[in-house]
Backbone as ProteinMPNN parsed JSONL, in Angstrom:
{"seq_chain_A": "XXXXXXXXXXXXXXXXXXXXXXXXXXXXXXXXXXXXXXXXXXXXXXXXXXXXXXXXXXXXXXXXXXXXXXXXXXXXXXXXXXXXXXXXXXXXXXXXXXXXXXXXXXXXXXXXXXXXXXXXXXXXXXXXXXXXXXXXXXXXXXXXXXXXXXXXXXXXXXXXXXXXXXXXXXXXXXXXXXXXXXXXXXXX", "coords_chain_A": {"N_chain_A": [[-4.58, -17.209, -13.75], [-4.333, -14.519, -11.531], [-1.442, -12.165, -10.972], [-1.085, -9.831, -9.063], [0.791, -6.911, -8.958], [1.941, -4.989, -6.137], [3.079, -1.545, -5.97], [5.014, 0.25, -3.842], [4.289, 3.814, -3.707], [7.11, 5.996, -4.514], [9.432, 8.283, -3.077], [8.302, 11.106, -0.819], [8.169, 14.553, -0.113], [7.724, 14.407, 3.062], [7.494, 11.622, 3.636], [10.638, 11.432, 3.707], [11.096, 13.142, 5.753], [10.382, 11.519, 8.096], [7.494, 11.626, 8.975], [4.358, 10.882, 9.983], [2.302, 10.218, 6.994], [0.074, 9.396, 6.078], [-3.358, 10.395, 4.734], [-2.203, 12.987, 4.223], [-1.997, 14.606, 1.115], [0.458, 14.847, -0.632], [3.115, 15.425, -2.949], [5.893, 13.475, -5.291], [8.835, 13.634, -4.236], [11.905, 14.871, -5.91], [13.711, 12.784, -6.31], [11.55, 10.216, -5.041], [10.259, 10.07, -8.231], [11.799, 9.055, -9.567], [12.462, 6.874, -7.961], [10.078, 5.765, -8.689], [10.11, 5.57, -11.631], [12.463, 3.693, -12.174], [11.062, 1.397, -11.083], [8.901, 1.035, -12.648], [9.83, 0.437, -15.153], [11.246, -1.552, -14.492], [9.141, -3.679, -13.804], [7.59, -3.315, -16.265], [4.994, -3.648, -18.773], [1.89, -3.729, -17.448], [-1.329, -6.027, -17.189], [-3.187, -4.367, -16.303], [-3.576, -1.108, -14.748], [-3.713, 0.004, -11.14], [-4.601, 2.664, -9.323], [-4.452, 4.491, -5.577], [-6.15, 7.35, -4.892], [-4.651, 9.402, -4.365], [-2.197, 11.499, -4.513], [0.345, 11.236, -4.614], [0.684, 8.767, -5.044], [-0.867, 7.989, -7.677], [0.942, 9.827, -9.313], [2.609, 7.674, -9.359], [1.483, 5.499, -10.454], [1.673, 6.704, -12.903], [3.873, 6.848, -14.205], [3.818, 4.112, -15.977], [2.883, 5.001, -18.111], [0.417, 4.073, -19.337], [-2.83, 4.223, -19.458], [-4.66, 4.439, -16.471], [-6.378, 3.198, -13.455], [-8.905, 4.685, -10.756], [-9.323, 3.543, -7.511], [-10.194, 3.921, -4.172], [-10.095, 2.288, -2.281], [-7.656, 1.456, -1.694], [-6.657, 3.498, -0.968], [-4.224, 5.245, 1.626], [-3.846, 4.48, 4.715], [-6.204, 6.026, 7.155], [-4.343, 8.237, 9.44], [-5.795, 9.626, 11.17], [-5.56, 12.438, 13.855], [-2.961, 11.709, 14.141], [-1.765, 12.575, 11.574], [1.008, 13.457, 9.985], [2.295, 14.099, 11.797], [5.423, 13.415, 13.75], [7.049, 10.204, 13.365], [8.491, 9.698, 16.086], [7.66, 11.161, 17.639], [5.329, 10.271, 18.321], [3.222, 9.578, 21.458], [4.232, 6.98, 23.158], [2.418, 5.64, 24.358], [0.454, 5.116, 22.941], [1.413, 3.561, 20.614], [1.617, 1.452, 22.082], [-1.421, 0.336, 22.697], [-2.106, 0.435, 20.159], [-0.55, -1.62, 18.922], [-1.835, -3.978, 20.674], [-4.331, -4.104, 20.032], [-6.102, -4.074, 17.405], [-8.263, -3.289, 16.9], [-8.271, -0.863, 16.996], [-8.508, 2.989, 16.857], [-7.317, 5.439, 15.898], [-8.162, 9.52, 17.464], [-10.267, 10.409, 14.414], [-9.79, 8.798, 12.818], [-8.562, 5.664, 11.365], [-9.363, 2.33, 11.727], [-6.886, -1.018, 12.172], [-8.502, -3.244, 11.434], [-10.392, -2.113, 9.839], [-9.385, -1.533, 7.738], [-7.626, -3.584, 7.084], [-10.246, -5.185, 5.972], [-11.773, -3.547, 3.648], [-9.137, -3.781, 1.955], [-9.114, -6.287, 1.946], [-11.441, -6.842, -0.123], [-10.68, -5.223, -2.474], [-8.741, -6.695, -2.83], [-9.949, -9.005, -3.984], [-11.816, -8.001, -5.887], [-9.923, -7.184, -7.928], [-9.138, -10.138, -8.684], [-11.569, -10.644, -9.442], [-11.745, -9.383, -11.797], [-9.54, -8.899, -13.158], [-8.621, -12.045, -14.059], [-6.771, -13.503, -15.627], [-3.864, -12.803, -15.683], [-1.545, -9.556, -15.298], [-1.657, -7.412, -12.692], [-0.915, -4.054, -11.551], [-0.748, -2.215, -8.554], [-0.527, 1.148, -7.33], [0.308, 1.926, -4.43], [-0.39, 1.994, -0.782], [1.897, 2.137, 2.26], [0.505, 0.735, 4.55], [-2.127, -0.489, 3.099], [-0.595, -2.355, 1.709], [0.168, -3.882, 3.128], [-1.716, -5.065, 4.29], [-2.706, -6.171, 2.128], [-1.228, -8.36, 2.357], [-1.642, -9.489, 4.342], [-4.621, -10.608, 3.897], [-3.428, -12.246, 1.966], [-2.18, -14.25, 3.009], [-3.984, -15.074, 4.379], [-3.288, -14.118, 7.886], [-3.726, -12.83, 10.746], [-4.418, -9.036, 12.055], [-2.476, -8.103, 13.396], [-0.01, -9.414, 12.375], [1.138, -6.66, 10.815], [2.384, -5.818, 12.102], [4.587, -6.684, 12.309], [5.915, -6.136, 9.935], [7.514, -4.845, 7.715], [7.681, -1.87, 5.106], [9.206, -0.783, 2.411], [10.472, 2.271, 0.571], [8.94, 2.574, -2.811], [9.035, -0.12, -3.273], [8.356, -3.077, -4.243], [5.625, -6.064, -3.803], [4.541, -9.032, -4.609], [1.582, -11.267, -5.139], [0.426, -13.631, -6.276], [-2.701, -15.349, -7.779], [-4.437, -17.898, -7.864], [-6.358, -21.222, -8.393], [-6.609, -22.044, -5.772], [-6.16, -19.925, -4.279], [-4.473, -17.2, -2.769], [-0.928, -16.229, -2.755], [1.657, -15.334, -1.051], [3.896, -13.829, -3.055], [6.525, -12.768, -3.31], [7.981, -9.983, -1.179], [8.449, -6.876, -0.323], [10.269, -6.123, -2.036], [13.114, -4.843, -3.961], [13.83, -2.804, -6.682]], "CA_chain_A": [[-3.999, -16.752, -12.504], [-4.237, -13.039, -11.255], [-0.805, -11.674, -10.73], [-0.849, -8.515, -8.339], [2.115, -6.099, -8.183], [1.745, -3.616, -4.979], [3.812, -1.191, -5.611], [4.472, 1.305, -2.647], [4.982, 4.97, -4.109], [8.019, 6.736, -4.023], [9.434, 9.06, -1.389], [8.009, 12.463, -0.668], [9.533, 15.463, 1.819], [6.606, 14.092, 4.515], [8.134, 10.904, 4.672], [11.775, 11.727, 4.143], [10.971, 13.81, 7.246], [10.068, 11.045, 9.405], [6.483, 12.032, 9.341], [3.168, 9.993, 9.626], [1.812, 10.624, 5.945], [-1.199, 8.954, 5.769], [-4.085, 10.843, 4.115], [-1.547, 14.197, 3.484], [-1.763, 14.37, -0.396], [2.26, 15.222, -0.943], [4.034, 14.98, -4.296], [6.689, 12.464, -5.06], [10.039, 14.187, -4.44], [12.935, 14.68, -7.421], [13.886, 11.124, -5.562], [10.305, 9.195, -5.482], [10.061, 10.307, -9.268], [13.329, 8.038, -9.9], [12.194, 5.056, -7.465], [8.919, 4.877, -9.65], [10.161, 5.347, -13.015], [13.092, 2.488, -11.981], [10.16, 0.327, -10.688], [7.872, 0.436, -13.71], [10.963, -0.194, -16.071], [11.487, -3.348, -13.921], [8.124, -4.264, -13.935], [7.255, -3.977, -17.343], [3.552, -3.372, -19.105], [0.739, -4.835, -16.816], [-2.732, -5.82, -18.101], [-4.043, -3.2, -15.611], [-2.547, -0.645, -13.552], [-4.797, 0.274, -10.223], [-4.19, 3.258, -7.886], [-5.019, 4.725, -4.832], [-6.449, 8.249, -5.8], [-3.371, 9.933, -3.819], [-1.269, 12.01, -5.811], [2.035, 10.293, -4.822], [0.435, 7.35, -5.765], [-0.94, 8.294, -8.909], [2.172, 9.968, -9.659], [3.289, 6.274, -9.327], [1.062, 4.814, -11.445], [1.92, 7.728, -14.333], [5.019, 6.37, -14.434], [3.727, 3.479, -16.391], [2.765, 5.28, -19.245], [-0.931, 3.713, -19.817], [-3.889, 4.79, -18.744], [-5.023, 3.606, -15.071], [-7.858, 3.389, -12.823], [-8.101, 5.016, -9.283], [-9.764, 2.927, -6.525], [-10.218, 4.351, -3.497], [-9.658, 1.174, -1.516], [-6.071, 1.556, -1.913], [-5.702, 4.55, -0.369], [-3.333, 4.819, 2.575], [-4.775, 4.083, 5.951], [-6.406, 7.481, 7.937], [-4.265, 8.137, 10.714], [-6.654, 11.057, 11.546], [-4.986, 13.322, 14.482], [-1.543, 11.478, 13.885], [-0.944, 12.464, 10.522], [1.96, 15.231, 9.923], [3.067, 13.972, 13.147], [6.44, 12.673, 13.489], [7.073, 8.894, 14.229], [9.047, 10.062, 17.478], [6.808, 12.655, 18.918], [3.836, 10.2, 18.738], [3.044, 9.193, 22.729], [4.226, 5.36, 23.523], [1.324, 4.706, 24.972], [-0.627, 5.51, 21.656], [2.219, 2.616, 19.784], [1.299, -0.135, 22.571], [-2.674, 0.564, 22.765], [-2.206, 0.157, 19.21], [-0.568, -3.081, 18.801], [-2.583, -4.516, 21.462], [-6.196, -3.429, 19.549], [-6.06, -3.532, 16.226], [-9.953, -2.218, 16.265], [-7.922, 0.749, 17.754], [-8.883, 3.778, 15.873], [-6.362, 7.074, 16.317], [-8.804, 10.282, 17.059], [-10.457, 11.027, 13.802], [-8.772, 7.65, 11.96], [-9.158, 3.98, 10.813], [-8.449, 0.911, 12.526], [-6.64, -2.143, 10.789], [-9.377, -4.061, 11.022], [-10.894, -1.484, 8.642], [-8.115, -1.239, 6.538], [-8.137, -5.072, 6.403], [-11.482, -5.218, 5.216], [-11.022, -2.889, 2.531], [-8.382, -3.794, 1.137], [-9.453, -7.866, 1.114], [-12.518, -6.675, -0.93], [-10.403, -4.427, -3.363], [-7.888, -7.499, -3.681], [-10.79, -10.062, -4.329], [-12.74, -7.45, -7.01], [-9.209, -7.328, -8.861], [-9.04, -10.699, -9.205], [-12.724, -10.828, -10.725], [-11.085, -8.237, -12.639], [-8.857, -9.779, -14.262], [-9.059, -13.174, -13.685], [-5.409, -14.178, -15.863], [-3.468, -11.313, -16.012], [-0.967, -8.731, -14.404], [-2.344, -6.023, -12.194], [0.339, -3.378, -10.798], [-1.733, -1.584, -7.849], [0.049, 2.03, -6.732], [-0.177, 2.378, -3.108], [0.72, 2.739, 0.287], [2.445, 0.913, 2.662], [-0.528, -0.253, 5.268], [-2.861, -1.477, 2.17], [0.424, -3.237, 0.988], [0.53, -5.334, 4.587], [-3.127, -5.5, 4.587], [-2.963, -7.552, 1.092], [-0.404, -9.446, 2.877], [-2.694, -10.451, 5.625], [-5.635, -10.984, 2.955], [-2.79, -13.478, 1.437], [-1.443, -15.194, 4.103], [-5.283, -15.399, 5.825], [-3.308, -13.793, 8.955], [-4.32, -11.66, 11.28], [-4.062, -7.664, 11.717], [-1.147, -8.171, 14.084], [1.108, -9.155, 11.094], [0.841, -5.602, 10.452], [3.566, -4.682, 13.285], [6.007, -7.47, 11.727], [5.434, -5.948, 8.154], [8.716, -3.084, 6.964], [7.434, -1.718, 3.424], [10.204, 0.311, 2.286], [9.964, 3.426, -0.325], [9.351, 2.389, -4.046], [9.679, -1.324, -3.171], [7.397, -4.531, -4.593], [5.282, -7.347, -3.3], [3.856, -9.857, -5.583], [0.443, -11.808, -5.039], [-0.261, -14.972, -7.384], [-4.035, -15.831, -6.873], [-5.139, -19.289, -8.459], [-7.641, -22.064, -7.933], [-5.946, -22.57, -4.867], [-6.062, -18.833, -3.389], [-3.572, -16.11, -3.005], [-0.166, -16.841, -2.524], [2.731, -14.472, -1.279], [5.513, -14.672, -4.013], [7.731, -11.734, -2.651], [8.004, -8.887, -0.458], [9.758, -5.471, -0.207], [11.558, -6.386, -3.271], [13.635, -3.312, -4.332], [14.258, -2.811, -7.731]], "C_chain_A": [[-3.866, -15.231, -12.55], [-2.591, -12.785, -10.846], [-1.003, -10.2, -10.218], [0.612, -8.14, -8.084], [1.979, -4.994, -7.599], [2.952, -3.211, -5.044], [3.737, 0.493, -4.555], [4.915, 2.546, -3.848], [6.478, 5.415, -3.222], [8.478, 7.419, -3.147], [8.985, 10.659, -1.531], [8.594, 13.358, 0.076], [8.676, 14.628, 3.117], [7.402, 13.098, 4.396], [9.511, 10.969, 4.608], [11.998, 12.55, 5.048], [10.289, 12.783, 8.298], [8.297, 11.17, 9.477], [5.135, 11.117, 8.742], [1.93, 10.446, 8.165], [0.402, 10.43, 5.472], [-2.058, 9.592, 4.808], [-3.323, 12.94, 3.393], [-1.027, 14.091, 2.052], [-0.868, 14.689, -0.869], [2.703, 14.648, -2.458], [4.584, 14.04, -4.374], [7.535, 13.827, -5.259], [10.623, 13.879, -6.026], [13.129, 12.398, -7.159], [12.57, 9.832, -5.891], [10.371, 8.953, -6.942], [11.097, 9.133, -10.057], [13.424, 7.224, -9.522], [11.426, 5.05, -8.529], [9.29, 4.756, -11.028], [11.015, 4.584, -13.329], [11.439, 1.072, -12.021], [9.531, 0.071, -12.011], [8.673, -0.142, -14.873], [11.188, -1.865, -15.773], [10.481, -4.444, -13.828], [7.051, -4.481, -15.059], [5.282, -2.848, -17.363], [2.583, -4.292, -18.492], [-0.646, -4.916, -17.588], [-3.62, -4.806, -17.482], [-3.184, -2.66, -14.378], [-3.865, -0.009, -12.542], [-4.092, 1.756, -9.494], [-4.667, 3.824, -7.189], [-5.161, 6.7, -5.323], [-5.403, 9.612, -5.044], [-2.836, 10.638, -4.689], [-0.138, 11.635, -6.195], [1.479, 9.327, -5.217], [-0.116, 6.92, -7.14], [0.229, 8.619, -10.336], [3.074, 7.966, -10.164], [2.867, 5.196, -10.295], [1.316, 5.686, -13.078], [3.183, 7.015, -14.66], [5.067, 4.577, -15.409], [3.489, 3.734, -17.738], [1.358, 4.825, -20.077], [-1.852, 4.269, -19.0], [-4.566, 3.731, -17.382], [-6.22, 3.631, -14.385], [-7.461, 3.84, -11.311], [-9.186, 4.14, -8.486], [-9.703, 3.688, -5.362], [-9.728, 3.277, -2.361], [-8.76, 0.796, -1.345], [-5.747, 2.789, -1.188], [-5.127, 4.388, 0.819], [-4.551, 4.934, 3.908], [-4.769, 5.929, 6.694], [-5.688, 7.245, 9.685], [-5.055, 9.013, 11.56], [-5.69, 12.279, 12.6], [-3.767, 12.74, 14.241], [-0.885, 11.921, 12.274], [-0.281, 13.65, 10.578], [2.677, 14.819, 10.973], [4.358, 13.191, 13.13], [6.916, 11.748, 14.562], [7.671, 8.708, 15.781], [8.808, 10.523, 18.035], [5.388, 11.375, 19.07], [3.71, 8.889, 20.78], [2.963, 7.422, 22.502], [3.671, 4.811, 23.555], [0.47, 4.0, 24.048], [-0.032, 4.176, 20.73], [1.657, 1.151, 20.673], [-0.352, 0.054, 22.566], [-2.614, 0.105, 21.352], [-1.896, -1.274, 18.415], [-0.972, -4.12, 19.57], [-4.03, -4.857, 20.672], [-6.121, -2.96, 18.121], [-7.246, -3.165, 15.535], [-9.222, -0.932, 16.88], [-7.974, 1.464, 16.906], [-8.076, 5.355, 16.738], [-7.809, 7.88, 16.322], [-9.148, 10.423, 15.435], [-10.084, 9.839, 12.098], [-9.678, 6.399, 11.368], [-8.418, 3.044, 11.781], [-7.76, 0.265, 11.627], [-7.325, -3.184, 10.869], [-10.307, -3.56, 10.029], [-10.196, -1.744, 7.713], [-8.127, -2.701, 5.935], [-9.147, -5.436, 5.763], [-11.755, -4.749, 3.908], [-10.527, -3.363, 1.59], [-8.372, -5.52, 0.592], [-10.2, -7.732, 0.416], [-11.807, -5.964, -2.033], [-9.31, -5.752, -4.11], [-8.957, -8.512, -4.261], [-11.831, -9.369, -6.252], [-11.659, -7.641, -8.183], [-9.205, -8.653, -9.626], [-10.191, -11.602, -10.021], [-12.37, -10.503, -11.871], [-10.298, -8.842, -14.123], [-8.169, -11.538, -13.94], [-7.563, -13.792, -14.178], [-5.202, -13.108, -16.609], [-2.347, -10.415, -15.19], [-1.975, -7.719, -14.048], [-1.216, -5.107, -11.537], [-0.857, -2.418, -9.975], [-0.27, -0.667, -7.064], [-0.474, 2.29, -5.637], [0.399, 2.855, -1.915], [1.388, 2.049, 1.183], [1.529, -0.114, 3.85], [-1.401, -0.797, 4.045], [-1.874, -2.162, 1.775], [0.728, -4.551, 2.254], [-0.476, -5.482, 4.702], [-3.554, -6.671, 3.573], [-2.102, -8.442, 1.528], [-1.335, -10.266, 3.869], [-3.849, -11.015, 5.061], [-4.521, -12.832, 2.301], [-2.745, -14.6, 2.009], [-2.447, -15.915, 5.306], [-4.596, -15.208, 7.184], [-4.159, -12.765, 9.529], [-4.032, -9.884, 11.237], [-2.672, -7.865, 12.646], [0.096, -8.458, 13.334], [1.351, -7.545, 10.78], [2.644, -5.1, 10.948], [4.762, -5.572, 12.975], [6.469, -6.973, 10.304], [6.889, -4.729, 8.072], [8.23, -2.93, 5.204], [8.277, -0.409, 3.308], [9.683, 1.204, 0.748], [9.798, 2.648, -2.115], [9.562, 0.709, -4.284], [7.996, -2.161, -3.561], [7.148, -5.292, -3.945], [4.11, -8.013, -4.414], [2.802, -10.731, -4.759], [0.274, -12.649, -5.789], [-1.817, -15.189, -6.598], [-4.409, -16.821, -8.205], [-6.506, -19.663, -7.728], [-7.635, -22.087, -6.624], [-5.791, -21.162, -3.501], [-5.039, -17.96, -3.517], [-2.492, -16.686, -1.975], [0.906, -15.754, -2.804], [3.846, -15.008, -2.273], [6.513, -13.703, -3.419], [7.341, -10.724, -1.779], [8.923, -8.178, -0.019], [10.724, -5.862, -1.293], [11.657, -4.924, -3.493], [14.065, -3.811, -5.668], [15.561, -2.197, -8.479]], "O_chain_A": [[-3.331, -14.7, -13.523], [-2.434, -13.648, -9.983], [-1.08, -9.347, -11.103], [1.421, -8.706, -7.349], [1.884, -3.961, -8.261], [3.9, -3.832, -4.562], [2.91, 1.404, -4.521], [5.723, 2.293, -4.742], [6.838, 5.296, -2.051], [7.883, 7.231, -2.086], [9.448, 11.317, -2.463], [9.475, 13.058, 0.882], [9.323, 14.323, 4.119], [8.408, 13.335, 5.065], [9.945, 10.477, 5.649], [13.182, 12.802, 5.269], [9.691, 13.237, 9.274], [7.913, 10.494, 10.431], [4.906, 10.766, 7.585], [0.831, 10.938, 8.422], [-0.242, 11.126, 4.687], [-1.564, 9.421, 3.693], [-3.776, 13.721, 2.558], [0.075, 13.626, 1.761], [-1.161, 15.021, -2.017], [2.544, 13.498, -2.867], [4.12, 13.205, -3.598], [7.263, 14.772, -6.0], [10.2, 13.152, -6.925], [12.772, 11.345, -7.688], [12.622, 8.885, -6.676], [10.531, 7.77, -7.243], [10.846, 8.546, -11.11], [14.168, 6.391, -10.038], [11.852, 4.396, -9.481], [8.793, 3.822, -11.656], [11.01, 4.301, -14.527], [11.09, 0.22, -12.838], [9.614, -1.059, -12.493], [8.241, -1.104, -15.508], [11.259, -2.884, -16.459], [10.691, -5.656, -13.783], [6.099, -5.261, -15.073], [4.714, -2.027, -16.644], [2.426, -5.446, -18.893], [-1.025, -4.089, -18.418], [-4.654, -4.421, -18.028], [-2.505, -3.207, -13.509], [-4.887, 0.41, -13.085], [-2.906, 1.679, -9.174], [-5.762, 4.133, -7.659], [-4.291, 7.218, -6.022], [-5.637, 10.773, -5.381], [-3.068, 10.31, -5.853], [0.4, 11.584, -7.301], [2.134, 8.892, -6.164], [0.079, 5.823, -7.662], [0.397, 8.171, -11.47], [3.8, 7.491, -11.037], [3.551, 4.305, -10.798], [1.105, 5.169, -14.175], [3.198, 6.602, -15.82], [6.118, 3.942, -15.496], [3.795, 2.887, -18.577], [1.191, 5.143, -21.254], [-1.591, 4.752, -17.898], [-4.847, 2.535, -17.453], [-7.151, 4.215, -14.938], [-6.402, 3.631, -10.719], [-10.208, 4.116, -9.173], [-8.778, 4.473, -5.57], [-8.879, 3.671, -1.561], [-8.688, -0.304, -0.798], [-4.592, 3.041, -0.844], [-5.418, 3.305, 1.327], [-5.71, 5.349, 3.93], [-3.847, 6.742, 6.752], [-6.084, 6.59, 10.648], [-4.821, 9.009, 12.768], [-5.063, 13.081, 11.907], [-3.092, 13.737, 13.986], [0.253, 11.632, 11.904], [-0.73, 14.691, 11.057], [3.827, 15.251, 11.047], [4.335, 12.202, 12.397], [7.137, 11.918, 15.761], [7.374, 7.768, 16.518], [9.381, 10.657, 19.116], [4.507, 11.603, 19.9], [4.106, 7.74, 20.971], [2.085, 6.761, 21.947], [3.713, 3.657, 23.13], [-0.059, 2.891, 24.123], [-0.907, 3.633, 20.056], [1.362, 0.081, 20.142], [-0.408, -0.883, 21.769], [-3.264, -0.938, 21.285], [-2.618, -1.872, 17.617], [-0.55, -5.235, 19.266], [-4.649, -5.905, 20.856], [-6.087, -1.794, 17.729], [-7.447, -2.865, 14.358], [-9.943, 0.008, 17.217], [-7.553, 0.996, 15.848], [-8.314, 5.979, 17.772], [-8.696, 7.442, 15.589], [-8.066, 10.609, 14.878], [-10.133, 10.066, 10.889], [-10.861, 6.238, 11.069], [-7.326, 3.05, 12.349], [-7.779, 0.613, 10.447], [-6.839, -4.203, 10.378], [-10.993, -4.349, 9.379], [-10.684, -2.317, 6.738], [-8.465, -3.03, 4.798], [-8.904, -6.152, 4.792], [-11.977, -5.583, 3.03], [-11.074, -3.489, 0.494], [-7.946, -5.993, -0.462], [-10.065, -8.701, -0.331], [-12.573, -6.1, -2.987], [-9.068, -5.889, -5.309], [-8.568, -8.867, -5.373], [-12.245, -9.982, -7.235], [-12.039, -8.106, -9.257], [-9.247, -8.654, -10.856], [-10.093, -12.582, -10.759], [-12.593, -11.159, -12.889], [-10.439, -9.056, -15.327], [-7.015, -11.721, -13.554], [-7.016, -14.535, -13.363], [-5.769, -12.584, -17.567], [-2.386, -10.817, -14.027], [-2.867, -7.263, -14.764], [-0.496, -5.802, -10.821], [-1.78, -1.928, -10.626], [0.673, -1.206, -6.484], [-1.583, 2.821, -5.582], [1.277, 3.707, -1.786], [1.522, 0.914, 0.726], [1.733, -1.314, 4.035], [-1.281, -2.021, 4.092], [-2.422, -3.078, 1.163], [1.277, -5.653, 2.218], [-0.586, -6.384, 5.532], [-4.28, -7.643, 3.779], [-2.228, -9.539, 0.982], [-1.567, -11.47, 3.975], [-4.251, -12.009, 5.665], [-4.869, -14.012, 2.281], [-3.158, -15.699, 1.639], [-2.269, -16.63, 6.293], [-5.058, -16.005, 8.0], [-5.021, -12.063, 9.002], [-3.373, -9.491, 10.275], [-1.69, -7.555, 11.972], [1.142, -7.858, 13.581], [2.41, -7.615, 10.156], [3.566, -4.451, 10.456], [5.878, -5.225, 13.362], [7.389, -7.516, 9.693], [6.739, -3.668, 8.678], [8.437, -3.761, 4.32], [8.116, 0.663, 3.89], [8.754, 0.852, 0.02], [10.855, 2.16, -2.516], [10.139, 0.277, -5.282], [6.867, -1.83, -3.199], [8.057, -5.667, -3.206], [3.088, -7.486, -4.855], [3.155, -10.949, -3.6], [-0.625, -12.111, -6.436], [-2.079, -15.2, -5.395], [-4.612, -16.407, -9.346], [-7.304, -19.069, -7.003], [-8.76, -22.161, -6.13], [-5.472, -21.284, -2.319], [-4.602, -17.96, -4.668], [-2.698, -17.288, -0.921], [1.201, -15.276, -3.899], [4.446, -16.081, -2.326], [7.512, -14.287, -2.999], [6.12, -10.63, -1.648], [9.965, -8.533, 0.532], [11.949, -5.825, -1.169], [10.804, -4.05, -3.34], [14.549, -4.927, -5.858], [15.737, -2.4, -9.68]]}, "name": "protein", "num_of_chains": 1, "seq": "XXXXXXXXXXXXXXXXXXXXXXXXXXXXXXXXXXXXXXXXXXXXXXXXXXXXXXXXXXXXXXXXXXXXXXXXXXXXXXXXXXXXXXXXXXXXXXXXXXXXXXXXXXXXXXXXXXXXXXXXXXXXXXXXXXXXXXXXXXXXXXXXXXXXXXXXXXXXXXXXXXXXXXXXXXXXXXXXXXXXXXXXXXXX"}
């Protein structure tokens, strides 16, 4: 059995400012630095740590203390013209167009039917990967609801029910039997 642990990175100033972070390569704050190095304490030595090639998210996987791999298929979803932008300045219209159309693609962006795609092919290679085993995958918080929807065989519209909070866990079991949410947003 594959065990996956998605964990989101820590907090940075971009999103303790409210602000759509997406592809902006930001540090982990004094703060993030102290979710992730809680988290990996709580989560122990995995047989493989994954991350998205981010720096907060790297950062996130350093915090394990072994050597990791970066994937690209983990990285956070492109909001393209929305990123930097803050979650209250971005036009209404742009929030319902969006959960209407989840081929909707921001100027310059990704849809989450991309993102879904993606990120079911990055969870399926892991569990070639390591077939019986832990995996801890550092990421972000749309690939962390996208392996949810890979899990749960829903759709992208789960997406807009999904809260992934800073520094927080979701577990994956994948057997004979398929992938199988065990938790979500666990805080450590």
């Amino acid at each position: 059995m594959t065990k996956l642990f998605l964990l989101r990175h820590g907090r940075t100033a971009v999103n303790a400012d409210g602000r759509m972070q997406g592809l902006i390569d930001e540090p982990l704050d004094q703060a993030g630095r102290a979710q992730v190095e809680a988290a990996a304490r709580h989560i122990g030595t995995p047989d493989l740590v994954v991350s998205s090639p981010l720096l907060r998210a790297r950062q996130t996987a350093e915090a394990f203390g072994v050597p990791y791999e970066v994937d690209p298929r983990w990285v956070e979803m492109d909001y393209g013209v929305l990123d930097g932008r803050r979650l209250a300045d971005i036009d209404p219209m742009i929030w319902v167009r969006w959960r209407e159309d989840p081929s909707f693609r921001p100027d310059g962006g990704e849809s989450l039917v991309e993102l879904d795609q993606r990120v079911a092919a990055a969870c399926q290679s892991l569990c070639l990967q390591v077939p019986n085993g832990s995996v801890v995958v550092t990421t972000h918080v749309t690939p962390i609801k996208s392996a949810v929807v890979w899990a749960l065989h829903a759709s992208a519209d789960l997406h807009w029910h999904l809260r992934v909070d800073q520094a927080t866990l979701t577990r994956i079991e994948v057997g004979p039997g398929g992938p199988v949410l065990v938790s979500f947003n666990e805080t450590m």
